[in-house]
N, C-alpha and C positions, 0 to 999 in steps of 0.2 A: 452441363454447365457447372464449374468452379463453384461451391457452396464454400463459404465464408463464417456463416454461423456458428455462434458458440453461447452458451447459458454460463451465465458467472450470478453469481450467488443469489440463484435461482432467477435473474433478470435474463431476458433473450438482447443477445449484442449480434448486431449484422456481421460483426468480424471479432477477432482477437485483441485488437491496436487500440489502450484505451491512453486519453491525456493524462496525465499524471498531474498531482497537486502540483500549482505551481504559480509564479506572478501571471502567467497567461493565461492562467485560467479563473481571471478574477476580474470579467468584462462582459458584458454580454457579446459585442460588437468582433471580441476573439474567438468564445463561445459558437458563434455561428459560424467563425472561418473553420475553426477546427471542423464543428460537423461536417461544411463543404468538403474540406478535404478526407474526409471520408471515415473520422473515427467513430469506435465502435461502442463510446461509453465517455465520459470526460469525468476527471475528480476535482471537483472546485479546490479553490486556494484555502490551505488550513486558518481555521481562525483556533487558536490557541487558548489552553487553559488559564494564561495568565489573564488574557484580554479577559474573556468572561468574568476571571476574580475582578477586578479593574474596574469594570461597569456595573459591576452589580455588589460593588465594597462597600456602599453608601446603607446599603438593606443587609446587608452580611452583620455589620455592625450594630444596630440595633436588636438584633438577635442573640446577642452573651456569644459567650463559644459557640463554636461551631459544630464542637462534639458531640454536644450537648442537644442541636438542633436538629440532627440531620433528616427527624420522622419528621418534623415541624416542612423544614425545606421543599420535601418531595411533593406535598399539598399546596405551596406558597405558588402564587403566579406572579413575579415579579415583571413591574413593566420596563421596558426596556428606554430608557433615556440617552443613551450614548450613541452618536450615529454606528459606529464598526459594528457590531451586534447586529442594528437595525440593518444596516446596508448589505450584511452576508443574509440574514432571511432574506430581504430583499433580491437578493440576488438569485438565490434560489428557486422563489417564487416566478422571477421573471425567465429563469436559463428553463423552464418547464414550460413556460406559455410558447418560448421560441423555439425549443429543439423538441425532436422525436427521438434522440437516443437517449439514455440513461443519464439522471445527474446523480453523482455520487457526491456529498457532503463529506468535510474531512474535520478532523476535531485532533490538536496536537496534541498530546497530554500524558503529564510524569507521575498523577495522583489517581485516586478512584473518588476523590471526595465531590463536595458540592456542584461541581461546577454540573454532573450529567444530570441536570435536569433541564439544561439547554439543548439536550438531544432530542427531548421532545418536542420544543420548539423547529428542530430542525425537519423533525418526524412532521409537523403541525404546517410547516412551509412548502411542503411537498417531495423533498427528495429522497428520489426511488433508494438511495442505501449510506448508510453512514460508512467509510474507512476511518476507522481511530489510529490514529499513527503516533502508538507510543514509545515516549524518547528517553529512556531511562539507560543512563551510562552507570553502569558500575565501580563509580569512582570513591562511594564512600563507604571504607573500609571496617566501618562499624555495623553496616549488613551482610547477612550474609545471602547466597545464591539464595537459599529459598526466598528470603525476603523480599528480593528485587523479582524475583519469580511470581511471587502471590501479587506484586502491583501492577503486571499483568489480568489474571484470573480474575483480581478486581475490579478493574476498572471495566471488563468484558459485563462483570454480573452486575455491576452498576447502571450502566446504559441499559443493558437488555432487560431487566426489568422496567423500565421507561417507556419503550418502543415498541414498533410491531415489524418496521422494516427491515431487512438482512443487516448485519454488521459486516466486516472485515477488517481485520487488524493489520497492522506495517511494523513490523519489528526490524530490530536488527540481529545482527548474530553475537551480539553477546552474552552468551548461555556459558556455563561450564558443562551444563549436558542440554545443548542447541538440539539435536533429534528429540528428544524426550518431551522438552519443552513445546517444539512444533508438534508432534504427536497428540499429546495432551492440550495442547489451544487444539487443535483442530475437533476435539470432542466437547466443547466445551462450546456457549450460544452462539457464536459467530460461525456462520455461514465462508469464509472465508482469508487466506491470509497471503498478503503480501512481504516478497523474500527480495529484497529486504532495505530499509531505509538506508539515507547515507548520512553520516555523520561527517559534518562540517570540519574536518581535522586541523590541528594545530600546525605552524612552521615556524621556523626560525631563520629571522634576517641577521645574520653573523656579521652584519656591517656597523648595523646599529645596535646589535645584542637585543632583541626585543622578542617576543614573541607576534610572531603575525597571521592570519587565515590564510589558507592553501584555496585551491581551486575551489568555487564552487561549483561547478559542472561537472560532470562524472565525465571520467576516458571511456574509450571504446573496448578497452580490455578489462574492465571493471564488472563484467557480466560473470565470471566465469565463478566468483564464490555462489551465486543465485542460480547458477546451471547446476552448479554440484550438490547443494542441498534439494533443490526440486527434484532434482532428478535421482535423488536417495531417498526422497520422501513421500513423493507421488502417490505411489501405489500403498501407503502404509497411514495415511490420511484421510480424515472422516470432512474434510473441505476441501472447496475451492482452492489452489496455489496462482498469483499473481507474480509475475518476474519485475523485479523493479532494479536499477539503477545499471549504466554501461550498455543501454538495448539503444547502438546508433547507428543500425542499418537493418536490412531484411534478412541478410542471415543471420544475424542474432535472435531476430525472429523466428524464422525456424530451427533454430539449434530449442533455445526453449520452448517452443513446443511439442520439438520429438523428447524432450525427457520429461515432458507430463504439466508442462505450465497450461493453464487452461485461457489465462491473459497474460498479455505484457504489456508494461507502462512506460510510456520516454516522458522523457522530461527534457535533457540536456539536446536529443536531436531536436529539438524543435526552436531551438534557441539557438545554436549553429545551421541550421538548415531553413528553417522555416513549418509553417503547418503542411508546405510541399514533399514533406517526411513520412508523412502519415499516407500521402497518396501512392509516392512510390515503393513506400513498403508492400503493399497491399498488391500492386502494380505486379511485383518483383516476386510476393506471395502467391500469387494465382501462378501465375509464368513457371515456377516450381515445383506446382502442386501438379500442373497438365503434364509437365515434363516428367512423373514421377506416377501416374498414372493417381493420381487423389484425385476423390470428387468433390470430401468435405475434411475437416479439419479432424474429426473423429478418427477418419480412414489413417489415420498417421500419429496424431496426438498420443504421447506416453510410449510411443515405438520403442526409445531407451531406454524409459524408467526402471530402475531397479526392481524388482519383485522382494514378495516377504521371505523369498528363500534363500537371497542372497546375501553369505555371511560380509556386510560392507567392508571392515578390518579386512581380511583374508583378499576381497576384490581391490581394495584398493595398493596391499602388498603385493600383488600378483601383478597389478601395472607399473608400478613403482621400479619394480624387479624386469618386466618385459623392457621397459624402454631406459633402464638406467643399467642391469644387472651386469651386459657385457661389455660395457663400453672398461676399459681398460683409463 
């Protein structure tokens, strides 16, 4: 029998296919559709660092600077007044009593400061792992990489001293050295990291001259930056690797798992498809796996990944050359 199983940051998941943050996963009453339809893990909908600044500005303030305060903070138990705070423990609480899969907590965040001492709360409400999905764009030209780099490493050592549950992180590939950086998060307290968020990009209505938001749903072809970095870093990684963004069918699915992703997240399939997405992946997963003689996801998992021996420069010149070299 088809074995499905997989351990993602250190949690046992029935399958690979977990829900991604997202509005659908900000309900109990979706919560359970999802599980029905067969996924392997759900990531609640991120409550963001600003919101925590926002409801907790009234007790922020009374405290002088914040610089000033931060040993003060880690000991402070601030009560929670604002329903959004309330209503995500809440929720937490309640996606635990109703499911038996994994609920992963999400936390948006561009700083390492005050705000992670709501991770213990989140720790305190029950959920099995926090994803921090930090969104830091490299747009201000008065840091430099390491700078935007260490607000990473930050905010990692901020939480984990707070908590006892796994972390994982959600970056994007904004690095000027993207390997290195993954590399080194991945030795660093999180248990795992997700390749990689999407950044809501800019466009321009040339009718009206304005600037206006592009899609926000990922295309189908949107996978393949997250195929190529997992699948060069796999094997060269002290975590868990998560594929995120462009995974809208079951071969995307197993494309990222033969180059070493151990989860993958949709989001956009389930919003053009339905939570009937999650079923027929798995459906279409097994169907692949027999036809391929797999028992479990191990038997096959990382079958592409690169190894430490492989000079990448040199492999990726050499395909570049095979499929471009002769064409006249």
């Amino acid at each position: 029998m088809t074995n499905l199983n997989v351990k993602y940051l250190g949690l046992d998941l029935k399958n690979p296919i977990i829900a991604g943050s997202c509005g659908l996963t900000n309900s109990i009453e979706n919560l359970k559709a999802i599980e029905k339809a067969g996924a392997g893990a759900v990531v609640l909908k991120s409550i963001f660092e600003e919101e925590i600044y926002l409801e907790f500005a009234h007790e922020f303030s009374k405290l002088g600077p914040m610089d000033n305060n931060l040993e003060f903070l880690d000991y402070y138990d601030y009560e929670i007044k604002k329903d959004n705070l309330k209503h995500y423990l809440s929720l937490i609480t309640e996606a635990k009593k109703e499911l038996s899969i994994p609920v992963i907590a999400s936390i948006n965040c561009v700083t390492a400061h005050e705000w992670a001492f709501f991770a213990k709360k989140v720790e305190d409400a029950g959920a099995d792992a926090i994803e921090l999905n930090v969104f830091v764009l490299p747009s201000n030209l008065s840091q430099s990489s390491q700078d935007n780099e260490s607000i990473y490493f930050d905010v990692v050592s901020r939480v984990a001293s707070k908590i006892k549950i796994p972390i994982s992180l959600k970056i994007s590939h904004y690095f000027s050295n993207l390997g290195g950086v993954i590399r080194d998060l991945s030795f660093s307290e999180i248990k795992g990291l997700v390749l990689f968020n999407k950044f809501y990009s800019p466009d321009v209505d040339i009718n009206h001259q304005r600037i206006i938001g592009s899609d926000v749903l990922s295309q189908n072809t949107d996978y393949k930056l997250s195929l190529r970095w997992i699948g060069m870093m796999a094997k060269r990684v002290n975590s868990d690797l998560s594929a995120s963004t462009g995974i809208h069918d079951w071969q995307t699915v197993i494309k990222m798992l033969l180059v070493g992703s151990t989860t993958v997240q949709i989001v956009s399939a389930l919003y053009k498809d339905g939570f009937t997405a999650i079923t027929n992946m798995l459906h279409q997963l097994e169907i692949w796996m027999d036809e391929n003689g797999y028992q479990s996801i191990e038997d096959f998992r990382g079958k592409l990944s690169l190894d430490n021996t492989t000079n990448l420069a040199e492999f990726e010149r050499v395909q570049f050359m095979r499929n471009f070299g002769e064409h006249k």
